[in-house]
N, C-alpha and C positions, 0 to 999 in steps of 0.2 A: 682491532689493531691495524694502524697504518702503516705499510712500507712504501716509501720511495723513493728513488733515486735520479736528484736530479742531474742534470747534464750542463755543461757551459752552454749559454742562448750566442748562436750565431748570429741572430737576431742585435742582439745587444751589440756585441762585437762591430759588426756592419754600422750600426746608429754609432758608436762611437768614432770610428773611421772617419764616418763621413761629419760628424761633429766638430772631432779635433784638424781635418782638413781645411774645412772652413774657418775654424779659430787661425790657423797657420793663414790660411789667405787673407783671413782680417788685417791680422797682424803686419802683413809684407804690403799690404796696399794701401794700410794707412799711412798717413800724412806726420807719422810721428816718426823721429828722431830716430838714427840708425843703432843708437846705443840699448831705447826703450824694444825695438824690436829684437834687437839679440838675447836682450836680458828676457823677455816675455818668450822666446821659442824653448827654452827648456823648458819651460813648464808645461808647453805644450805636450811636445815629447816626453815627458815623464808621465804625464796625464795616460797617454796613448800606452806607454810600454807598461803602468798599470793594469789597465784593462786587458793588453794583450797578456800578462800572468793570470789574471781572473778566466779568462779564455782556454788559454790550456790548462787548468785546472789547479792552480795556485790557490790556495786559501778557501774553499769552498766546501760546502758542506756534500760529501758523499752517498752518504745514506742519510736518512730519517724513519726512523721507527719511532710511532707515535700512542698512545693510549689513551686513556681518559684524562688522565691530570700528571702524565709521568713523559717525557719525552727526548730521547736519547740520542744527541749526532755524534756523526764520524766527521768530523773537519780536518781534514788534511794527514788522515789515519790512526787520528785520538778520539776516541771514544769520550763523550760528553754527556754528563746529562743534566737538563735542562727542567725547568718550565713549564707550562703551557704559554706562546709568543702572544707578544703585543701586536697589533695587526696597524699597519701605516698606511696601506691600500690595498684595497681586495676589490679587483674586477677582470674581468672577461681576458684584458691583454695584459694586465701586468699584477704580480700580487706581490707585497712588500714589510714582509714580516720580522721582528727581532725580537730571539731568541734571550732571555735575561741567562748570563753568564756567572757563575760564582767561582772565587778563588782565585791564587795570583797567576796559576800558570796560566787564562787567557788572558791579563791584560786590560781586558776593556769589558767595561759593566753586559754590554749588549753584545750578539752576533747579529748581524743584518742578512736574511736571505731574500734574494731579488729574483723574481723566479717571471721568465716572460712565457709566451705560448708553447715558442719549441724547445721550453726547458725539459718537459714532462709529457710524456704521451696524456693524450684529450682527456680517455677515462682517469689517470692518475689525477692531474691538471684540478678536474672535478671530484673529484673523492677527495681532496686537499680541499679543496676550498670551501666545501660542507662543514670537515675536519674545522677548520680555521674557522667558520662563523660557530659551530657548536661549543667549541672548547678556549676558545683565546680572551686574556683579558681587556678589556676595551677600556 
């Protein structure tokens, strides 16, 4: 049985920062039209005040208790249970797994969990991504 508990990646947070700053400086230094730049920075800023919710801990999966073929989250203090996930990337710095959802009260077919280095201490990190190559649908 696997427990773990991921955390918000500051990591991410910071890549995003510096992502949506540079979108914002595109934006004010290009040659386009003062109108094209107004209407393009909210979206910038909504981009950024996203991530910053994902950051403090908005929408995110809390725990994962996992098993052979049974697989249970807490996203946002509701108990879910799941699957074994689809796997989108599994390597060293980043692993990118979705969770198949049923019923109306999530919403959406998939949960997506985006999990970077300092999401999960190293040994969890690796006891997950064992988990993930043994048990996920490919």
């Amino acid at each position: 049985m696997l427990r773990i508990h991921p955390v918000p990646s500051r990591l991410r947070f910071l890549l995003a920062l510096v992502l949506h700053g540079l979108a914002l400086a595109a934006v004010f230094h290009s040659g386009a039209p003062f109108w094209l730049k107004s209407g393009l920075t909210p979206f910038v800023c909504g981009g950024l005040w996203l991530e910053g919710r994902i950051f403090l801990g908005r929408r995110q999966v809390v725990a994962l208790q996992a098993s052979a073929r049974s697989v249970k989250l807490k996203i946002d203090g509701e108990a879910v249970e799941t699957g074994p996930p689809r796997v989108r990337h599994c390597s060293e710095w980043l692993i990118i797994v979705e969770f198949p959802l049923h019923g109306a009260e999530s919403g959406c077919r998939g949960f997506p969990l985006v999990l970077f280095p300092d999401s999960l201490p190293t040994d969890e990190l690796r006891r997950f991504r064992r988990w993930i190559y043994f048990n996920s649908e490919e």
